[in-house]
N, C-alpha and C positions, 0 to 999 in steps of 0.2 A: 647328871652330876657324876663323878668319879669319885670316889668315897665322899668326903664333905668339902671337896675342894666344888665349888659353884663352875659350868664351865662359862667364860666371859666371853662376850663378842662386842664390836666396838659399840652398836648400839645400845650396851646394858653400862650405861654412864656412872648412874649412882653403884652398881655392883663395883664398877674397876674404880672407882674411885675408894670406895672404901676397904679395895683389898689393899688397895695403896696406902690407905692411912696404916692398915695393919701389917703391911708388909716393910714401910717405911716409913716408920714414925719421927725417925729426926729428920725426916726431909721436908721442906716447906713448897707448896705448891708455887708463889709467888717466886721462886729460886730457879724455878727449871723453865727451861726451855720446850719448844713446841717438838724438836726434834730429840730430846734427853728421852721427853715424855713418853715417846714412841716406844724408847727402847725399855723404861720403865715398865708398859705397861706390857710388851709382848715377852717380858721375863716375869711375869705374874705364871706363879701356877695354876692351870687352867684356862688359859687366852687360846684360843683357838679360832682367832680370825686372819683374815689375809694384812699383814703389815701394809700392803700395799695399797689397802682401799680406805685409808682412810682421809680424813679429810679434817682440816684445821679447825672447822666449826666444831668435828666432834674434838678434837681434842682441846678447843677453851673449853666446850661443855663440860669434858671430864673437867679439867682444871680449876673451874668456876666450882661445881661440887664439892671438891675437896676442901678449897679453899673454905666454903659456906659450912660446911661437917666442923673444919677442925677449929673453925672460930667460934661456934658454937658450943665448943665441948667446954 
C-alpha cells in the first residue's frame, strides 16, 4: 500500500469496484460502457496494472460488483 491508497490490480474486482463507488458516486455502473470503464478504472489512485491485459470478463466482474454494492446500499 502507499500511504492508505490500497494498490489495485485488475484481479482485485471487489477493491476497484468500490474505489469506484468512492471515487465516483454520481456515476451509475449500468451507464458505462466496457471501454469508459477501462479508463475509469486505470484513473483510480493506485491501479497499477497493465491496461492492456485485461479482459471483458474482468471488466463485467468489476461492473456486476458495483452494481450489486450500490443497490445494496
Amino acid at each position: 500500500m502507499t500511504g492508505n491508497v490500497p494498490e489495485l490490480y485488475w484481479e482485485s474486482t471487489y477493491a476497484i469496484a468500490m474505489a469506484l463507488i468512492d471515487t465516483y458516486p454520481q456515476r451509475r455502473p449500468e451507464d458505462i460502457g466496457l471501454y469508459e470503464l477501462i479508463s475509469l478504472v486505470v484513473a483510480l489512485p493506485g491501479f497499477h496494472d497493465d491496461p492492456a491485459i485485461v479482459t471483458d470478463q474482468i471488466l463485467l466482474d468489476i461492473q456486476n460488483v458495483w452494481y450489486e454494492e450500490i443497490t445494496s446500499l
